[in-house]
C-alpha positions as CSV (number, residue, x, y, z in Angstrom):
1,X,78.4,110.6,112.6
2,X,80.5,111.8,115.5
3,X,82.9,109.0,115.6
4,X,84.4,105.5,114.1
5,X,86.4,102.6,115.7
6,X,89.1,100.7,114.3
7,X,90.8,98.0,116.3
8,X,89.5,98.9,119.4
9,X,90.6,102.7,118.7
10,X,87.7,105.3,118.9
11,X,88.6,108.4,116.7
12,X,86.7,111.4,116.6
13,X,84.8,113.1,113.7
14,X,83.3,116.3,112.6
15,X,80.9,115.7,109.8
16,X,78.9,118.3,107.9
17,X,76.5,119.3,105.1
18,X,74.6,116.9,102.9
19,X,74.8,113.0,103.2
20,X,74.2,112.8,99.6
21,X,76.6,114.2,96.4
22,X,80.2,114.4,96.9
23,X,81.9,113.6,100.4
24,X,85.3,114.9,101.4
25,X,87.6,114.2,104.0
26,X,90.1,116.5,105.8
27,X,92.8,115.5,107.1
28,X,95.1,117.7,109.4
29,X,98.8,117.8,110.3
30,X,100.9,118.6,113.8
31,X,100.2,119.5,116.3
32,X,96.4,120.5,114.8
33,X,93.6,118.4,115.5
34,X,90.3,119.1,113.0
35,X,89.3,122.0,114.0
36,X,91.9,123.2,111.4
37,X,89.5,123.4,109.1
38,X,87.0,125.1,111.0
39,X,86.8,128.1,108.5
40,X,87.1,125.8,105.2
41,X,84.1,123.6,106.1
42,X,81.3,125.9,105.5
43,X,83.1,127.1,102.0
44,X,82.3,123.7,101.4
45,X,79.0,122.7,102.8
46,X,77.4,125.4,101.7
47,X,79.0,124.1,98.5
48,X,77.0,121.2,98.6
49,X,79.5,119.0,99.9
50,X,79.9,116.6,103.0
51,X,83.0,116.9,104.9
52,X,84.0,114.9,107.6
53,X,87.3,116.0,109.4
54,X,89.0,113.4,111.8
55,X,91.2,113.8,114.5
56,X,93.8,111.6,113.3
57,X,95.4,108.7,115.4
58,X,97.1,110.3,118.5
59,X,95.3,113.0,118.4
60,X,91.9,111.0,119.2
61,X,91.9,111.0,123.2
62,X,90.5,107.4,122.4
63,X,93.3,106.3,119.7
64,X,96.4,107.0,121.3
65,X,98.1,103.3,121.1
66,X,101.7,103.0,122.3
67,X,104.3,102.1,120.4
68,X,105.7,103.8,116.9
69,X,104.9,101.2,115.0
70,X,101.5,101.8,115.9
71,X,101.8,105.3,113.6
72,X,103.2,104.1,111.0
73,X,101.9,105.3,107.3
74,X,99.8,101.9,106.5
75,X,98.1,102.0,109.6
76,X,97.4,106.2,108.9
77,X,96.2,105.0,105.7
78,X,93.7,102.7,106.9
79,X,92.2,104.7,109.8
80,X,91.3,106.8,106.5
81,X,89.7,103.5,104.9
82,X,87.7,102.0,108.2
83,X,86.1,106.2,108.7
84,X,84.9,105.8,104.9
85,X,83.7,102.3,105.3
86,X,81.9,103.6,108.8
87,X,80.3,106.6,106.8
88,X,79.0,104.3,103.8
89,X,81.5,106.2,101.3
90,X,82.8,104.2,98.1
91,X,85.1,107.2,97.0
92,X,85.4,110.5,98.4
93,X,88.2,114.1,97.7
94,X,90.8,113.5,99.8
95,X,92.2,116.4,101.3
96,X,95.7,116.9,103.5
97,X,97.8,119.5,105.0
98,X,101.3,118.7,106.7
99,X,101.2,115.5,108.1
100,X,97.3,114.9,106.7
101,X,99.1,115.9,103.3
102,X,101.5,112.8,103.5
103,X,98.8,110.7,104.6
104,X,97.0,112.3,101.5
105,X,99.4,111.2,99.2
106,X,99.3,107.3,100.6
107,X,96.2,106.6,100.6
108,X,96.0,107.9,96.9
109,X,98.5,106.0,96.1
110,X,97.6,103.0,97.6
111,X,94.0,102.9,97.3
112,X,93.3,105.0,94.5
113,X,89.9,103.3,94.0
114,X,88.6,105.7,97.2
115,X,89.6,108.5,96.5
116,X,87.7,110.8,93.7
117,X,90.4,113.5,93.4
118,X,93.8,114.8,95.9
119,X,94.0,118.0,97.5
120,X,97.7,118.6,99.0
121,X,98.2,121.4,101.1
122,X,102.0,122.4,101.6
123,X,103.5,119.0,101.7
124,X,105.6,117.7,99.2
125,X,105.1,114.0,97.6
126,X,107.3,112.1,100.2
127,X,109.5,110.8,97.4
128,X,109.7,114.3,96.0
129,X,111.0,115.2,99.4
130,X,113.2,112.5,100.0
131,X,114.8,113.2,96.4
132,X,115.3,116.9,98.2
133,X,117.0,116.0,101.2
134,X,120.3,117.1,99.3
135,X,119.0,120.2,97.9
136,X,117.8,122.4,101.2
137,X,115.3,119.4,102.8
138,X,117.5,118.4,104.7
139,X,118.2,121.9,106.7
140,X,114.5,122.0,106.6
141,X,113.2,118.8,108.3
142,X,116.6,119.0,111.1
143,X,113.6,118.7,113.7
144,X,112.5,115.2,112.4
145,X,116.4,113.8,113.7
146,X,115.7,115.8,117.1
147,X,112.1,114.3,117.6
148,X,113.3,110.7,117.8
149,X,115.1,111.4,120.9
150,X,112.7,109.6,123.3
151,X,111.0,111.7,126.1
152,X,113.5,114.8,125.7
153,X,111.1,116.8,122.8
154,X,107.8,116.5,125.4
155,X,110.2,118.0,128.4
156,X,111.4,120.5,125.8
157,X,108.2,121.5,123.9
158,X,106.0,121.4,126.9
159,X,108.0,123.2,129.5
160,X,106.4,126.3,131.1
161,X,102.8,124.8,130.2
162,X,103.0,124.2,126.7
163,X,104.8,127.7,126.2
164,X,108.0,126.5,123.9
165,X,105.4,124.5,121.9
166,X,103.4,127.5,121.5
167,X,106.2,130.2,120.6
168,X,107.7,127.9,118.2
169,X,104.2,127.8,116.2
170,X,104.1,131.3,116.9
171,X,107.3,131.5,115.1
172,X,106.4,129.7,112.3
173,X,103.8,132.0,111.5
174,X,100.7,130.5,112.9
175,X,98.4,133.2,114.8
176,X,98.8,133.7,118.2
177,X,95.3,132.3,119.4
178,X,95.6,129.1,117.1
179,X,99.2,128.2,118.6
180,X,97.9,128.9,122.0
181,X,95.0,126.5,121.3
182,X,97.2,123.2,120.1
183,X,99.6,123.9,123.0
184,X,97.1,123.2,125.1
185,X,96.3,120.3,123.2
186,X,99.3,118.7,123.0
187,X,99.8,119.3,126.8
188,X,96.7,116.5,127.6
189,X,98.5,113.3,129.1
190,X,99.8,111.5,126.4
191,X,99.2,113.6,123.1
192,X,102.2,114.5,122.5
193,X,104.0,111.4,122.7
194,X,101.4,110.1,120.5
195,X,101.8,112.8,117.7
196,X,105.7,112.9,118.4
197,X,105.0,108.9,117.3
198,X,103.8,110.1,113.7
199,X,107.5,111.3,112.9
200,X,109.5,108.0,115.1
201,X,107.2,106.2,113.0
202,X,109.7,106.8,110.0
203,X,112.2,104.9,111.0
204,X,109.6,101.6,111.2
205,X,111.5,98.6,108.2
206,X,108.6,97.3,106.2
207,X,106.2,99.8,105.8
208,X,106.5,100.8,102.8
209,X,107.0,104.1,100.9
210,X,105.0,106.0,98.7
211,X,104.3,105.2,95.2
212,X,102.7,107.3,92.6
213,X,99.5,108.7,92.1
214,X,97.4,108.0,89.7
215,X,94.5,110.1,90.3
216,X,93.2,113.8,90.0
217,X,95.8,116.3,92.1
218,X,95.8,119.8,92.8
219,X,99.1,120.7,95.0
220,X,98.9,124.2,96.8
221,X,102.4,125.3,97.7
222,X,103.2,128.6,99.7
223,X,105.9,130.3,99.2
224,X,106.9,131.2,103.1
225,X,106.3,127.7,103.9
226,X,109.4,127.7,106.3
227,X,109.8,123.4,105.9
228,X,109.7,122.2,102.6
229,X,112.3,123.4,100.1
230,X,111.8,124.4,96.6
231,X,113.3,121.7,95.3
232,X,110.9,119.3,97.4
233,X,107.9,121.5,96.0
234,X,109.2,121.8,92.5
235,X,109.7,118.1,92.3
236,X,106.1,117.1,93.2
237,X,104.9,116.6,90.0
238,X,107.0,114.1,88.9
239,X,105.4,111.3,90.8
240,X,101.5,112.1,89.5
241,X,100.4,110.3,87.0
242,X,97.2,112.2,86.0
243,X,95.7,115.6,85.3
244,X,98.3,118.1,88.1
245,X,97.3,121.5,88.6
246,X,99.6,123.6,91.0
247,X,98.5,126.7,92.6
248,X,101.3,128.6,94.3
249,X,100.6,131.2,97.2
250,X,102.2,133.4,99.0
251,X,101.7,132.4,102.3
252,X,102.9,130.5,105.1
253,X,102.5,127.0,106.0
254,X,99.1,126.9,107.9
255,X,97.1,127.2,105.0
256,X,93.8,125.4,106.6
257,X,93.9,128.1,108.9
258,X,95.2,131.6,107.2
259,X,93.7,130.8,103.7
260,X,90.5,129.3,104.1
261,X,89.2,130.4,101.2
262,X,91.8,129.3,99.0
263,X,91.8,126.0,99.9
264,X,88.1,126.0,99.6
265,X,88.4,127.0,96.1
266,X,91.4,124.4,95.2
267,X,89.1,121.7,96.6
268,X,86.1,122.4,94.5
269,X,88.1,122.8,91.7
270,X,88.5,119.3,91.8
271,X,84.6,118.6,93.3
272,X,83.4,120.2,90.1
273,X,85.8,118.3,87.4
């Protein structure tokens, strides 16, 4: 499949390796799009395992609704549902890495019948991070307050073609090429605004938070992850309820793209339980 709809949205999909055995779906964080994962899919195909790697909502040139409460987390967690319905999945590993790794932890949480194991890259449980907030969070998510200004962090991050976008991933230790690449992403009418919508999305009354998890998690921390705090991280395992197996790196936070093989290995840790 190259696609699914939902509500009259049209995301699109990458999907690899072998329709039968064990499925898993990737799910990326801002400002990436899939091909985040472009080095960790053939770990895992050639693993024997189907992957299928959206472009999340807003990042979809065809699913880019207005609105904030449009990207809110229930709807994030049931674009996941509809593209496993669309691909004939009952459960599948569920994997996520910044934003993908909050959406990670809802739909685990929330329909824990779909999903055979978790894979978290980087991001804390949300709960674990809220706990944080008081304990060096806080200092680290300051950009989450600034991004609900409307229209000034597009004019800011987009000035000079994309270029303050691009230095400021560039600063946060993503390669060069790769920040270049979701600059020019994020500079398509409307994509920004749409991803910007992910984190004015928080503020959305009754939607919900997330609860535990009661199903099979690995969490990969990195150590120079630059936004989520130790206490955030060290806190993470308090909301699992089930086998939790932490594997710490050093590295920064674009582990999809830096540590391809580690994340490989995390995942079919989990494929192979």
């Amino acid at each position: 499949m190259d696609g699914f709809t939902r509500d009259g949205l049209r995301f699109d999909v990458r999907d690899a390796g072998p329709a039968a055995g064990p499925a898993a779906v990737l799910l990326h964080g801002f400002p990436q799009d899939g091909s985040a994962y472009d080095a960790v899919s053939p770990l895992l195909t050639e693993a024997g395992v189907r992957v299928l790697v959206p472009d999340q909502r807003g990042y979809s040139p065809g699913a880019r609704p207005q609105g904030r409460r449009a990207y809110a987390v229930p709807e994030l967690v049931d674009d996941v549902v509809a593209l496993l319905d669309t691909a004939g999945l009952d459960e599948v590993h569920v994997v996520g890495h910044d934003w993908g790794g909050a959406v990670a932890w809802a739909v685990a949480a929330r329909r824990p019948r779909r999903v055979a194991s978790l894979t978290v890259l980087g991001t804390p449980h949300p709960a674990a991070m809220r706990a944080g907030l008081l304990r060096g969070q806080a200092r680290r998510s300051w950009y989450v307050g600034a991004f609900q200004v409307p229209g000034l962090p597009e004019r800011a991050l987009l000035a000079h073609d994309g270029a303050r976008l691009r230095d400021a991933l560039v600063r946060s230790g993503l390669a060069p090429h790769r920040a270049a690449q979701y600059a020019a992403r994020m500079s398509e009418p409307g994509a920004l605004t749409a991803a910007l919508a992910w984190y004015r999305a928080l503020g959305v009354p009754r939607t919900g938070s997330t609860g535990r998890v009661r199903v099979p998690t690995t969490y990969v921390s990195a150590r120079r992850d630059p936004f989520f705090a130790p206490a955030s991280v060290e806190a993470t395992a308090h909301h699992v309820d089930a086998s939790f197996t932490r594997i710490d790196l050093d590295a920064d936070h674009w582990l999809p793209e830096h540590r391809p093989a580690d994340v490989a290995a995390a995942v079919l840790g989990q494929v192979r339980a």
